[in-house]
N, C-alpha and C positions, 0 to 999 in steps of 0.2 A: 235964278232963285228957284225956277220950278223944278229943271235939272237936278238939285241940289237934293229935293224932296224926295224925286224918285230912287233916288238912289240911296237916301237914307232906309227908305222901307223895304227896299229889297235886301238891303245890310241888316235887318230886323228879321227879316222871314228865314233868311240863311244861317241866323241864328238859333232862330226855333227848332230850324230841321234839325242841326244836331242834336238839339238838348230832347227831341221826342221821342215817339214810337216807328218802329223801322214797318216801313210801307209794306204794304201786302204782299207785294208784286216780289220782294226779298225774304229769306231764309232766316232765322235765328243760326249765326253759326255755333255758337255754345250748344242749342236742343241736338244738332246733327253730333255735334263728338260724342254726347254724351250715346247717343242709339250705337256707334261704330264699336266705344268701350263695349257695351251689355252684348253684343256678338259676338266679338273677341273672347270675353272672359266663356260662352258658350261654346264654339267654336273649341277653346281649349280643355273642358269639360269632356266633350267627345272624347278627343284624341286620347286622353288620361282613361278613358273606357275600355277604347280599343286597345291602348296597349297592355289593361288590365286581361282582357278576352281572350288574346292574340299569344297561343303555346312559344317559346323558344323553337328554333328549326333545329329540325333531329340530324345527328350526322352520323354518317354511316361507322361503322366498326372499321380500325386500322387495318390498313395493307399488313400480309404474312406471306412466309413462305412457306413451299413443299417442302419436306427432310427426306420421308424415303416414300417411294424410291425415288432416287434421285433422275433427273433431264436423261434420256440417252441409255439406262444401266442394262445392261444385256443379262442374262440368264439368269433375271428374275426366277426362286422356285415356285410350282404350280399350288402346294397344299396350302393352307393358312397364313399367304404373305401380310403380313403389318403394316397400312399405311400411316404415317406421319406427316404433322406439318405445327407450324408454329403456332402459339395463340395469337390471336385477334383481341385488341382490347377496345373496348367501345369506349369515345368519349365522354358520355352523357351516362355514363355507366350502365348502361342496360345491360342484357345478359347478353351474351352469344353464343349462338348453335352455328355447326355446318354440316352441310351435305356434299358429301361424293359422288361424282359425274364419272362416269366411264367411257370410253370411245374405244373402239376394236376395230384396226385397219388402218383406212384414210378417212373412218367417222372421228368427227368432235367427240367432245366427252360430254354427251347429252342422256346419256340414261342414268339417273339416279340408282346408287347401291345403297346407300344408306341416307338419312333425312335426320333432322332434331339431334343431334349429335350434340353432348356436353363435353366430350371430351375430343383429346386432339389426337386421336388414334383411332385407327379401326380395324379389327380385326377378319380379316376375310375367310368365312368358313367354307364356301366353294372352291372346289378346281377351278384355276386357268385355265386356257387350253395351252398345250404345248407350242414351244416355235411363234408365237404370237406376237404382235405390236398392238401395244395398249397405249390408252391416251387416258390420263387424267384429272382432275380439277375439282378444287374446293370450293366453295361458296359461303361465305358467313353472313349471318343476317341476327341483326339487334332484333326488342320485341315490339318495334313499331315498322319494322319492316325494309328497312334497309338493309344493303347488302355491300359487302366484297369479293370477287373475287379472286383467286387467286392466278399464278402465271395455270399453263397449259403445260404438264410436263411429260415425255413419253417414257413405254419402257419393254423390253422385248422378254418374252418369258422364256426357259432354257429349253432344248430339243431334247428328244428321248436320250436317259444315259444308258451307256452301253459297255462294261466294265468286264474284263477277266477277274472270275473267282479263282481259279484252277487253273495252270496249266498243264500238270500230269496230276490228275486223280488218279487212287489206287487201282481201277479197275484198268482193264485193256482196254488200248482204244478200239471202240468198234462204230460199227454202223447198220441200218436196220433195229435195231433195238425199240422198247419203249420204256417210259417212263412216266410215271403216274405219284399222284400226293396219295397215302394211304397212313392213318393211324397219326398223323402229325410231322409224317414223313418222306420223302422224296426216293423212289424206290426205280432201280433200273432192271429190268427183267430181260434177258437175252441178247439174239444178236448177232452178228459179228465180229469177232476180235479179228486179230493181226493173222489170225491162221484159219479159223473155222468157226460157223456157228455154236454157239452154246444154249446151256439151259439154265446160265448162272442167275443169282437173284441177290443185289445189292441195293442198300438203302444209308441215309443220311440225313443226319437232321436237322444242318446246317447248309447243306450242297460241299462243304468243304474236305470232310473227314466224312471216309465212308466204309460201312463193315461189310464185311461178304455175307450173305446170310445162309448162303447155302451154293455150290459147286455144282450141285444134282438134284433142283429140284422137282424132280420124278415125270417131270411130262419131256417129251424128245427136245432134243436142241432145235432150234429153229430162230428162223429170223424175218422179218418183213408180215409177222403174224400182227394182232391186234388186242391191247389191252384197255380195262377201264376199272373202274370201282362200281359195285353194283349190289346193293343189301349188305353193303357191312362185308364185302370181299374184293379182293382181286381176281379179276378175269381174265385170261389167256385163250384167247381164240385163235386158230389157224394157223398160217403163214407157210414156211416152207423148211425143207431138213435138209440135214448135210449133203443127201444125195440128190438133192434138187426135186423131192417128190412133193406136190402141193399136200395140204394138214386140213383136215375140216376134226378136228377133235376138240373139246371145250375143258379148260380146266380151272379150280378156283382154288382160293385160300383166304383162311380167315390171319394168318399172320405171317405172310411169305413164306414161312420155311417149309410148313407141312401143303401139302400140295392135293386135289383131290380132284377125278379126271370123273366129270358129270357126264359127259358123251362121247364114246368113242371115237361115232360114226354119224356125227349129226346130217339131217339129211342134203344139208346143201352143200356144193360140187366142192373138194377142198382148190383152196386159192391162197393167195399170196397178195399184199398190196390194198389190202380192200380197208373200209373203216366200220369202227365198233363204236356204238355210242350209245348213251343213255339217254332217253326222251321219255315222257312221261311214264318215270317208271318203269318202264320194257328196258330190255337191251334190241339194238337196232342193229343187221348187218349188211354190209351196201358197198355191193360190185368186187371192182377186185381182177385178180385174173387165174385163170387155171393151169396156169402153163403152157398156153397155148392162145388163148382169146381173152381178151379182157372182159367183164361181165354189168351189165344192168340191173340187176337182180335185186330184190330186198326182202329181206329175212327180220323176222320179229319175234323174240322169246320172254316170257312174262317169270321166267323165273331160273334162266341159261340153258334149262335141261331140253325141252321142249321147244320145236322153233316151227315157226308156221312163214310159208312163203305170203310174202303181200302179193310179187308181181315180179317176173322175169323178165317184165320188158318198160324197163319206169321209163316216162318221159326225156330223161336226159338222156344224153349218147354215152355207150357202157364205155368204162374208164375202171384206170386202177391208180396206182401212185395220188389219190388225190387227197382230199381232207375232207372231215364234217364235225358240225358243232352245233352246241344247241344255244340260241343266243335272242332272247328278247320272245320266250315261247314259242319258237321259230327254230325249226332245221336249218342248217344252212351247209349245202354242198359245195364244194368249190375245188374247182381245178384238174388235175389230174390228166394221165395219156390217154388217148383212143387214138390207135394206129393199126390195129389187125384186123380189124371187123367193118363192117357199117360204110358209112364214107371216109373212114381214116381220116380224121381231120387232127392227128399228131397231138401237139401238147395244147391243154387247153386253159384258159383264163375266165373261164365261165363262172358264173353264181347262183344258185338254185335252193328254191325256201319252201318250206314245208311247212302248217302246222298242225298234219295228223300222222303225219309220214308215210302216206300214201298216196297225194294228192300233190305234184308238186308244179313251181310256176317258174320262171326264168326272169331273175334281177338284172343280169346284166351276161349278155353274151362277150363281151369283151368287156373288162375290168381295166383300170390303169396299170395295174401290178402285169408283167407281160406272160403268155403261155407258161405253164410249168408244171412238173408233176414231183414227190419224192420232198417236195415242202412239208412245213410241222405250221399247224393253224393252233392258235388257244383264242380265251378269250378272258380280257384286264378291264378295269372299269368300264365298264358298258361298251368295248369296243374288240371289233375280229382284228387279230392279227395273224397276218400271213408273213413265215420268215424262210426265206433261202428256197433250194430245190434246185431243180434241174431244167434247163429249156433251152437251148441254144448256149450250151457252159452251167458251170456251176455257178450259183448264185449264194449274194450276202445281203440282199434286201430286205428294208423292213417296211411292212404297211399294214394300216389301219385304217379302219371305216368301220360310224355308229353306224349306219345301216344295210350294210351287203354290196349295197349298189356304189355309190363315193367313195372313191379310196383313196388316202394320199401317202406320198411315202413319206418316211419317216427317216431323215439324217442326220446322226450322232456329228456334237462338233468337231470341229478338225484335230483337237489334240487329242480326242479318245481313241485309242486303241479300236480296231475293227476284228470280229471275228472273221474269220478265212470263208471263202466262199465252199460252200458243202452242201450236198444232200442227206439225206437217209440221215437225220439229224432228229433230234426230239425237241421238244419244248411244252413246257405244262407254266403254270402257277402258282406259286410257292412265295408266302409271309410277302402278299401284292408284289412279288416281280416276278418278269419270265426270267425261269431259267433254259438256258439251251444247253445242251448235254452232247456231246460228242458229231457224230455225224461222217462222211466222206467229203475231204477235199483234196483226193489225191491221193492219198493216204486215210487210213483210219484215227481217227482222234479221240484223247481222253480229257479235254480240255471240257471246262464248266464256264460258262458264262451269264451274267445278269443283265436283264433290259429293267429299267425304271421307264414307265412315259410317265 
């Protein structure tokens, strides 16, 4: 019976605990979801922030390709080449510029030619250089700064051209002669022909078609003498006559035909071979030979008539058959024989600079271009050209150097026509090309030829 009791009241307490309050010692689980909701819904507030914050990701501007010039293309020309390439279209529509990368050699195309480019061209206002391997490369970039490049594409610019004008111009062929630009025109004065020196005087205005201007223009026949332009004339100095006598007499003209003889007997020794030039103003005359010894000598006249010796014993070893040029406010001597006098050191490839013409230094005692003398030196954009001559055979080389001292030659490609190897040949500058003018290869020549670098 007691049994009974105890058990009824602990059947009473067990009832209670359900029906009351949850002990201390436990949780309300309803209070806790409710805290986990109110974070959540926070927690998702953020995020709805951040993606408000947080820009769309930029993407770069579409792949393009190069159009010209095209991977590989050889004889690229040097003036004003056109690059092309496709447009670049940005997805995000932003704008797109490119810049041009250039590389010369075995460099990458790392140096910028142009920047901010709207359009898909560009125009190149410098020269190439000739003979060259170019590398180039586009960049496009939207206005938040992403980029594409494009592939790497190379291209080889064309070598000097080298083209017959003329193969029998109307004159004779000769050699010794020269030939100067005068009045908008290309003027050949003496010489050589097929039989004897003359005193003829022919001009053209083209290289192609050419008028005799005169038969006998009043100073003696002669040939291996030296001309220039100088005040608004042509000048005929020196050289040598039918009968092998050397010429120191000076003559000029305002329009080739009439002819007017400034000095008979100028004072220095008459010669053959020597060069005449123009340098500030003066005329310049330098070396040479007398028939006998080739000469060091230099001679300077401020108005033709009048000539004052600088120095009979210049610095360089006396020479005749050689050239000079006035290039970069700079004298520049070059080349020519010394074999009679001195240490006879025969054909030379020497380079020698001046800039008062009386003071001179040594660029280079051996040149890449090899010994020679009876060569024709000019001078085309910014650069000396030395073409042909004599030194061990007759020569048909061409070479160029911006500065006296570096010289490379210059090789026309294989399908061009080559002019014949010759001496006693001319060449001037005429509408930016050399022309070369006759000259000896065996024969005497009336052929006209153009160099394009």
């Amino acid at each position: 019976m007691r049994l009974l009791k105890i058990l009824l009241v602990f059947a009473l307490l067990i009832t209670a605990y359900g029906k009351g309050d949850t002990p201390s010692n436990f949780e309300d689980d309803s209070d806790s979801g409710n805290e986990e909701e109110v974070v959540d819904n926070e927690e998702g507030q953020d995020d709805d922030n951040q993606n408000q914050d947080t820009p769309p990701p930029n993407n770069p501007p579409s792949s393009f390709s190069l159009l010209r010039f095209t991977n590989g293309m050889e004889n690229v020309e040097l003036v004003n080449p056109e690059f092309s390439w496709e447009e670049s279209i940005d997805p995000d529509g932003d704008t797109v510029t490119y810049s041009l990368l250039f590389g010369m050699g075995d460099m990458e195309p790392t140096t910028v030619i142009a920047e901010n480019l709207m359009r898909t061209s560009f125009l190149f206002e410098t020269t190439l250089s000739r003979d060259t391997f170019y590398s180039w490369q586009v960049i496009a970039s939207d206005t938040n700064d992403a980029t594409t490049d494009s592939e790497i594409y190379n291209f080889t610019t064309r070598p000097i051209k080298v083209s017959k004008l003329v193969s029998e111009a109307e004159f004779e062929g000769r050699s010794e002669h020269t030939v100067l630009v005068f009045d908008g025109k290309l003027w050949i004065i003496g010489g050589v022909d097929r039989f004897e020196r003359s005193d003829e005087v022919w001009s053209s205005e083209d290289g192609i078609n050419w008028t005799k201007i005169t038969n006998n223009a009043g100073f003696e026949s002669r040939g291996e003498h030296a001309s220039v332009v100088f005040n608004n004339k042509i000048w005929v100095v020196a050289g040598i006559d039918n009968l092998g006598n050397p010429l120191n007499d000076v003559w000029s003209s305002e329009d080739g035909l009439n002819w007017t003889q400034e000095n008979a007997d100028a004072p220095f020794a008459g010669r053959l071979d020597h060069s005449l030039t123009v340098f500030n103003n003066k005329l310049w005359l330098i070396g040479g030979e007398d028939g006998t010894y080739e000469l060091d000598d230099i001679w300077m006249s401020k108005d033709g008539v009048n000539w004052e010796l600088i120095t009979d014993d210049a610095e360089f070893p006396a020479r005749y058959g050689h050239s000079a040029v006035v290039f970069n406010d700079h004298f520049y001597l070059i080349g020519g024989l010394n074999s009679n006098q001195g240490s006879g050191f025969g054909a030379l490839n020497d380079v020698w600079s001046s800039n008062d013409g009386i003071n001179w230094q040594i660029e280079t005692v051996d040149a890449e271009f090899s010994p020679r003398w009876s060569h024709s030196t000019t001078i085309l954009n910014e650069e000396i050209w030395v073409i042909g001559g004599l030194g061990g055979g007759r020569k048909n080389d061409i070479w160029s150097s911006k500065d006296g001292i570096n010289w490379t030659q210059e090789i026309p490609r294989d399908d061009q026509e080559r002019f014949s190897s010759r001496f006693n040949h001319t060449c001037t500058v005429f509408n930016n090309m050399i022309f070369l003018i006759g000259g000896n290869d065996g024969s005497r020549e009336n052929d006209v030829w153009t160099l394009i670098p």
